[in-house]
C-alpha positions as CSV (number, residue, x, y, z in Angstrom):
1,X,-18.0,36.5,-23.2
2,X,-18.1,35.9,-19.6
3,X,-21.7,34.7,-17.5
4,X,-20.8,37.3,-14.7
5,X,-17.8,38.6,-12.4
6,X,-15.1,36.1,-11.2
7,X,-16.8,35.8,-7.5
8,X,-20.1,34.9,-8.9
9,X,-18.7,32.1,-11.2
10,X,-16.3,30.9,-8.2
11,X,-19.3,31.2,-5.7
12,X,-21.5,29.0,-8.6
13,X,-19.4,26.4,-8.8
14,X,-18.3,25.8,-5.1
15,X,-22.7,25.2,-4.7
16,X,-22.2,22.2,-7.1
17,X,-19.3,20.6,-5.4
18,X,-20.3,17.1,-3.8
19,X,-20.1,17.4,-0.1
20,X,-19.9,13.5,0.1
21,X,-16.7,12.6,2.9
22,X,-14.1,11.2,0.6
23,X,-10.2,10.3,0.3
24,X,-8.1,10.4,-3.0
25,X,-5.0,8.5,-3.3
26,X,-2.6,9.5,-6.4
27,X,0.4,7.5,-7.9
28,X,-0.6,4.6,-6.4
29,X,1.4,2.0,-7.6
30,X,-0.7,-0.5,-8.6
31,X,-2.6,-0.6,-12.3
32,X,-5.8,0.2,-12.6
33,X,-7.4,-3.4,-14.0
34,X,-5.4,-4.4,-10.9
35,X,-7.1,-2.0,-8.6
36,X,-10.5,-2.2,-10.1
37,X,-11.2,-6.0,-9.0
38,X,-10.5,-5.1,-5.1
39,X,-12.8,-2.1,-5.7
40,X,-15.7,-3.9,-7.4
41,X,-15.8,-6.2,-4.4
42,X,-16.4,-3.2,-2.4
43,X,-18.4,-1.1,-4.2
44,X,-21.9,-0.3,-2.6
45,X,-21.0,-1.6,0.8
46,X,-21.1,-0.9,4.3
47,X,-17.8,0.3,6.0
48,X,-17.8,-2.8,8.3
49,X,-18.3,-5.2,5.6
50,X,-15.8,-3.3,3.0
51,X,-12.8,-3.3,5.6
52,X,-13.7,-6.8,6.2
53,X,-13.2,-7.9,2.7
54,X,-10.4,-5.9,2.2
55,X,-8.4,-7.6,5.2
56,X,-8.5,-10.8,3.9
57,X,-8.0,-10.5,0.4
58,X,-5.1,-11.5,-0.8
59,X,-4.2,-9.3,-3.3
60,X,-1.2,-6.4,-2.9
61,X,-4.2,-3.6,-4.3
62,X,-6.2,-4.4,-1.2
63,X,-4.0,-2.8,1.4
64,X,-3.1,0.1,0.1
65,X,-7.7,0.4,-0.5
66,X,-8.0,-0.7,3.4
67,X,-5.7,2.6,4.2
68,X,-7.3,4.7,2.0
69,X,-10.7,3.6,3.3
70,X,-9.7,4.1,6.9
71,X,-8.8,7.5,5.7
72,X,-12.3,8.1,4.0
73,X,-14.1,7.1,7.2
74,X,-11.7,9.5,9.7
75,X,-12.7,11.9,7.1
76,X,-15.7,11.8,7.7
77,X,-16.1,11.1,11.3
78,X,-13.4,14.3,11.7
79,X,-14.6,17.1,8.8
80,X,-18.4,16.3,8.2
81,X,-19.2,14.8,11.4
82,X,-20.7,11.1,10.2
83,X,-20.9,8.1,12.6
84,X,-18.7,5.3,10.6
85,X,-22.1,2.8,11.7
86,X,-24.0,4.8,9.1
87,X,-21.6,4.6,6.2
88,X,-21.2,2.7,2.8
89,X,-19.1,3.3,0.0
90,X,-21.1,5.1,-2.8
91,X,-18.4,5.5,-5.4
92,X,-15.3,3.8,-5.7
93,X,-12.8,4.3,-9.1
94,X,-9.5,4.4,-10.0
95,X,-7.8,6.1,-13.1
96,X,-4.9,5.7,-15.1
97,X,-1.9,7.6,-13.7
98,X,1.4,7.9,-15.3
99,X,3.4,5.2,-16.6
100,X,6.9,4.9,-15.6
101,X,9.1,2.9,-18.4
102,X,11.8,0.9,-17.5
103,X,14.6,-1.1,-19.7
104,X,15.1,-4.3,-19.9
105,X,18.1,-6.2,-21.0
106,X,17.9,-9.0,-23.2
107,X,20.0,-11.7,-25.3
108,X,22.4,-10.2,-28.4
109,X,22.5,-6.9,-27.3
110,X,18.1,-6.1,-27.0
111,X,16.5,-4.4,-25.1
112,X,13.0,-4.5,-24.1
113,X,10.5,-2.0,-22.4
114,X,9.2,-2.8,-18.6
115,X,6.2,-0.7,-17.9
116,X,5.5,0.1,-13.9
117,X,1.8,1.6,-14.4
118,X,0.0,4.1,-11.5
119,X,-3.0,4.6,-10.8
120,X,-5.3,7.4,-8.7
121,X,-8.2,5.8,-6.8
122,X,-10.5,7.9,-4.9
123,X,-13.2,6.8,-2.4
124,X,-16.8,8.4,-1.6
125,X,-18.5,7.5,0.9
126,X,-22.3,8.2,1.8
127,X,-24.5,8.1,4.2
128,X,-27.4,5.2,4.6
C-alpha cells in the first residue's frame, strides 16, 4: 500500500521541511514549566532584545536559552546566510524529556522519591 517508490516519498518529504535557522538543545536540565517562563519572555522578539532579556534574568533556565540562542543566530548567520540585525525568534518550546528518579532517605527507615526532570528546548528563528 505504498504512494510511490522510497526516493519519491524521501524527496516529498524533505520539500516540507522548514528551512527556518534553528538550534535544539536535548536533556537540558531544567523542567519544562521552568523553562517555559524564560521562553515566553522571549517569544516573538528580536535577537537584540531577546539576548538582552536573557542576560539579566535571574533565573538558572536563562543561561542555558542565551547559549542556545547564540547558537541559533551563528546558525544562521553560518548555514542560511541571515544578518543577525534582521532576526526574531518565531518559535520558542520546550518538551518534556526524561525524568531521572532519585532516592531520598527519610526518618524510621523511608524513603522518598526525588525527581530531577529534563527538558528539550528548540529555537527558530525567522526573518523580519
Amino acid at each position: 500500500m505504498a504512494k510511490g517508490h522510497r526516493s519519491q516519498i524521501k524527496r516529498e518529504r524533505n520539500q516540507q521541511k522548514d528551512t527556518r535557522p534553528s538550534a535544539k538543545l536535548s536533556y537540558a536540565r531544567v523542567s519544562v514549566q521552568k523553562a517555559c517562563f524564560v521562553l515566553d519572555a522571549i517569544r516573538g522578539k528580536d535577537v537584540a532584545t531577546a539576548l538582552a532579556i536573557l542576560a539579566y534574568n535571574p533565573r538558572y533556565a536563562s543561561e542555558v536559552i542565551e547559549k542556545l540562542l547564540k547558537s541559533a543566530v551563528a546558525n544562521a548567520e553560518n548555514n542560511v546566510g541571515l544578518k543577525a540585525e534582521n532576526l526574531y525568534v518565531a518559535e520558542c518550546y520546550a518538551n518534556k524529556g526524561p525524568t531521572m528518579k532519585r532516592i531520598r532517605p527519610r526518618a524510621q527507615g523511608r524513603a522518598y522519591r526525588i525527581e530531577k526532570k529534563m527538558s528539550h528546548i528548540t529555537i527558530v528563528l525567522d526573518e523580519k
